[in-house]
N, C-alpha and C positions, 0 to 999 in steps of 0.2 A: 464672456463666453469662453474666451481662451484660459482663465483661469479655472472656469471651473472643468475646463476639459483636461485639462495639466495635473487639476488639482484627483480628477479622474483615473486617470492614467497610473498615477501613483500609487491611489486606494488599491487601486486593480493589483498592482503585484504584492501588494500587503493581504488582501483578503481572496483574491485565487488563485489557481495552478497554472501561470503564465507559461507559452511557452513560444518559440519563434521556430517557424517550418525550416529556416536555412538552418539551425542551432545558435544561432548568436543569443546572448544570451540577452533575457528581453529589459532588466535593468539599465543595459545601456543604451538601447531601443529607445526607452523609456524618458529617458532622461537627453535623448537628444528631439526626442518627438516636443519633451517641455523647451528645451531652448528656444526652438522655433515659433513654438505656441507665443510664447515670452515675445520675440521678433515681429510675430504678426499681431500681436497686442498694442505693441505700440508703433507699429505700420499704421493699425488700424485708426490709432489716437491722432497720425501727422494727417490721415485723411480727413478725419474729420474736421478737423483746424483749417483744415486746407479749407474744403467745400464750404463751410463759414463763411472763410474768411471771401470766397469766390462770390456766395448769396452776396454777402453785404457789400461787396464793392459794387451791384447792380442793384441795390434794393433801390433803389429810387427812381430808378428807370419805368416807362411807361411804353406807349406806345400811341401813335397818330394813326386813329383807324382810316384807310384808304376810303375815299370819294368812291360808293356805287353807284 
């Protein structure tokens, strides 16, 4: 998702008339908005590893249904 939103981002000031309300110019907008995209890409990869690795260390876990 982060890729293709980066990979967006960039089309965008190739194929429209990009422009930024403060005047900053939106190239480098652009290209700091990818870096981060980049950062939360593989944020999103150590969560995933993480929460894996969190299932598996309970996957065998059960549970003693309580006496009603």
């Amino acid at each position: 998702m982060c890729e293709r939103l980066s990979w967006g981002l960039q089309r965008s000031l190739e194929t429209r008339d990009v422009y930024d309300d403060e005047g900053k110019d939106p190239a480098m907008s652009v290209a700091d908005a990818r870096k981060h995209l980049e950062r939360a890409s593989l944020l999103a990869q150590e969560l995933a590893t993480a929460l894996s690795e969190a299932q598996t260390a309970i996957n065998t876990q059960g549970y003693h249904p309580a006496n009603v």
